[in-house]
C-alpha positions as CSV (number, residue, x, y, z in Angstrom):
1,X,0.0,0.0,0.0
2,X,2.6,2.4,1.1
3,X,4.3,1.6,-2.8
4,X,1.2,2.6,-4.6
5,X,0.3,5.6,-2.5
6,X,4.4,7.0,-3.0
7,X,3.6,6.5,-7.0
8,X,0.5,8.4,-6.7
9,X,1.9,11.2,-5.4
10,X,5.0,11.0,-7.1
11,X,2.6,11.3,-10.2
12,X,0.7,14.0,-8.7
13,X,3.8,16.4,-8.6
14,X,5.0,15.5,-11.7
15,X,1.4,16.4,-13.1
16,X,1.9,19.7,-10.9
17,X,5.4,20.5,-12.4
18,X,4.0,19.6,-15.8
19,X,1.3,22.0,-15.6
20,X,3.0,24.9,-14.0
21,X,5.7,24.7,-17.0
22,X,2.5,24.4,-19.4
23,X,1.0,27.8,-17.9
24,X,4.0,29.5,-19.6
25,X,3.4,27.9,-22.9
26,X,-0.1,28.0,-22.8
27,X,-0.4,30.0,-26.2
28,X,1.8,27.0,-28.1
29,X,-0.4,24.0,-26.2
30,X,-4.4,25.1,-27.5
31,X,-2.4,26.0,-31.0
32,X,-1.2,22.6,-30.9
33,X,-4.6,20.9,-29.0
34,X,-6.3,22.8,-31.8
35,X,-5.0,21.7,-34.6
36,X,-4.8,18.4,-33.8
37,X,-8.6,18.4,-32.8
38,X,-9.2,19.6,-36.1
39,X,-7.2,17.1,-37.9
40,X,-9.7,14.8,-35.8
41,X,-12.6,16.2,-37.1
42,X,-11.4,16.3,-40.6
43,X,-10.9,12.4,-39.9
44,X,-14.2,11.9,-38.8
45,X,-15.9,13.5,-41.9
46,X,-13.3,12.0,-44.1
47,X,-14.8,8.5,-42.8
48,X,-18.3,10.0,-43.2
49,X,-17.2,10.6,-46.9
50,X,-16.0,6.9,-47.5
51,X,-19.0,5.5,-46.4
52,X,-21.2,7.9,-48.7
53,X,-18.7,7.2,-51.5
54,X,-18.7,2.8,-50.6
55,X,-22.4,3.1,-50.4
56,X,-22.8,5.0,-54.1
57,X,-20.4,2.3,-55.0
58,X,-22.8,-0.6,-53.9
59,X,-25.5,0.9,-55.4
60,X,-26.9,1.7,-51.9
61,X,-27.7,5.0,-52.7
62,X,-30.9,5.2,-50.0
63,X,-28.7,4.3,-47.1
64,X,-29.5,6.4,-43.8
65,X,-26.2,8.9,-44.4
66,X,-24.9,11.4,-41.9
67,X,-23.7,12.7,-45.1
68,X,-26.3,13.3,-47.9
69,X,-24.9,13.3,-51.1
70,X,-27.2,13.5,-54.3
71,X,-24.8,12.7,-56.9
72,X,-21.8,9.8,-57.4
73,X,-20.2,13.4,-58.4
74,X,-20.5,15.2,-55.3
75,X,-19.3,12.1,-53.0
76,X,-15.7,12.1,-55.1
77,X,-14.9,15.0,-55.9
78,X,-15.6,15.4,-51.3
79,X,-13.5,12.2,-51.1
80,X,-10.8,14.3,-52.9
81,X,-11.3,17.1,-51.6
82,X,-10.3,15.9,-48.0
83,X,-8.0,13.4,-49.1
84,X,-5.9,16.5,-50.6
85,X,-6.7,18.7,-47.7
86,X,-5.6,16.0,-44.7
87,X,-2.2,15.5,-46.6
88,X,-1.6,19.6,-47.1
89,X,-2.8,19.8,-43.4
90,X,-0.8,17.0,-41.7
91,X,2.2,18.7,-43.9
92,X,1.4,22.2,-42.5
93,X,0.2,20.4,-38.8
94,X,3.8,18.6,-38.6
95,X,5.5,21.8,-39.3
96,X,4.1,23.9,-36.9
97,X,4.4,21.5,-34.2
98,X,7.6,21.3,-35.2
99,X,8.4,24.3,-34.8
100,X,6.2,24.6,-31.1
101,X,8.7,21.6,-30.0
102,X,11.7,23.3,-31.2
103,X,10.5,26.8,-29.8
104,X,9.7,25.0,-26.0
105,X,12.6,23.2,-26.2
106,X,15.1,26.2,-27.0
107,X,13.4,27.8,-23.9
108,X,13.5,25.5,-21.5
109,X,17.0,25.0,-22.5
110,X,18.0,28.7,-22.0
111,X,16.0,28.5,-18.5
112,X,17.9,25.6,-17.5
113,X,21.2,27.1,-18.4
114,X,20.2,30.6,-16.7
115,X,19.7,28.9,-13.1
116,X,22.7,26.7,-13.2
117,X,24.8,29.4,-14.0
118,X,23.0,31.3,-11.2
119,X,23.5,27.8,-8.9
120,X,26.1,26.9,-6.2
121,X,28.8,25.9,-7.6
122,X,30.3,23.9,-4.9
123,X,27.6,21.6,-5.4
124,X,27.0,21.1,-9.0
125,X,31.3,20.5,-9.3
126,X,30.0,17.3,-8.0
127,X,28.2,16.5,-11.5
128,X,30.7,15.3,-14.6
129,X,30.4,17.3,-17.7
130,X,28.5,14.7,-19.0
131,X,26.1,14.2,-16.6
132,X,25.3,18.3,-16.5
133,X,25.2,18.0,-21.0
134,X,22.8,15.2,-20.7
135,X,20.4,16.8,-18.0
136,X,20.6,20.1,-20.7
137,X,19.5,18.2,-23.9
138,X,17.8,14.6,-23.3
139,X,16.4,15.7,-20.1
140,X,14.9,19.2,-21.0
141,X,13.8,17.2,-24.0
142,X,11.7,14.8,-22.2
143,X,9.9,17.9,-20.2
144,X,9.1,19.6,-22.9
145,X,7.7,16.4,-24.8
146,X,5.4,16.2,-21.5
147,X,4.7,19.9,-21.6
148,X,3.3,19.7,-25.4
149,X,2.3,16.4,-24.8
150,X,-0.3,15.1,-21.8
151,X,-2.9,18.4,-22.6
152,X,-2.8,17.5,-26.1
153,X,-3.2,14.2,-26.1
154,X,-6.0,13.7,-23.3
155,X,-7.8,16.5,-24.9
156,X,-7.9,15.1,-28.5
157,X,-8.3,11.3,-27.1
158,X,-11.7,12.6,-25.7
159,X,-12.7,14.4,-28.4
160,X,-11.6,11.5,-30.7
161,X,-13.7,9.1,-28.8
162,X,-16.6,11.3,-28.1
163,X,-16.5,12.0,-32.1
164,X,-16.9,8.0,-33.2
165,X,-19.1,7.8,-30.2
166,X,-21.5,10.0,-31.7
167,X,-21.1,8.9,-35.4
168,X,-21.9,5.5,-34.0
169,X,-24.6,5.8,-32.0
170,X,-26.1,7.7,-35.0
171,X,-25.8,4.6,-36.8
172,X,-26.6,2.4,-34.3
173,X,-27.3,3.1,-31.0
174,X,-27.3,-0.3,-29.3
175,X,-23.8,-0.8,-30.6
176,X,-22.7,2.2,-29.4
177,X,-23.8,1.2,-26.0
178,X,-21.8,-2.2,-26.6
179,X,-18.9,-0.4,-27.8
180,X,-18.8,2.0,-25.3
């Protein structure tokens, strides 16, 4: 018991730390949440597309659509339209968060640097060179994966799985309940 409880609040101050860090680059984290909830949502209707396009296809064309199409037409030329836009988009997306990594990362790095030059030195001669390069790049590195990373991710997981949620229980709302 005394293990588990030491975890938990080990986790709870990392999740403290995380978020304290985060506050300063809250601009960079919702540009980042938002873009990748909008890749999401371009997802989701991209599916909705397939489906319209698989059911033209099948000569299905009365099927109960989220999506109504009245021509084979319309349903490929919106198959290409978002199959053009997600690659333009994930191009654009990957560059920018890129380039939100990079920005953090540069930051945290200069921050880093600031307070141990500031710092005791009796007690950092303790530390090899080594040990003080790798706390400045792999460790800075893994914070500010965490920093752009946990908001992010739980944000678009939820609005990932509320997204097929809802396209499923439109559909069918007894397997949504099974799936869910």
């Amino acid at each position: 018991m005394k293990f588990k409880e030491k975890k938990t609040s080990e986790i709870i101050s990392e999740l403290k730390n995380i978020a304290a860090l985060s506050r300063k680059y809250i601009s960079a984290v919702i540009i980042y949440t938002v873009m990748a909830v909008f890749s999401i949502v371009f997802g989701l209707l991209s599916s909705l597309v397939s489906q319209s396009l698989i059911d033209f296809v099948t000569k299905n064309q009365y099927a109960d659509n989220l999506l109504e199409f009245k021509s084979i037409q319309g349903v490929v030329c919106a198959a290409v339209f978002f199959a053009v836009f997600r690659i333009v988009f994930s191009a654009i997306n990957s560059r920018v968060a890129e380039k939100i990594k990079i920005r953090i990362i540069t930051e945290m790095t200069a921050d880093t640097f600031d307070k141990f030059i500031c710092s005791n030195w009796e007690y950092t001669s303790d530390y090899t060179s080594g040990d003080i390069l790798n706390r400045f790049n792999s460790d800075v590195a893994t914070v500010s994966a965490s920093v752009t990373g946990i908001i992010p991710t739980v944000v678009t997981k939820i609005f990932q799985f509320g997204g097929a949620f809802a396209i499923i229980f439109y559909y069918d709302p007894i397997m949504a309940a099974i799936a869910l």
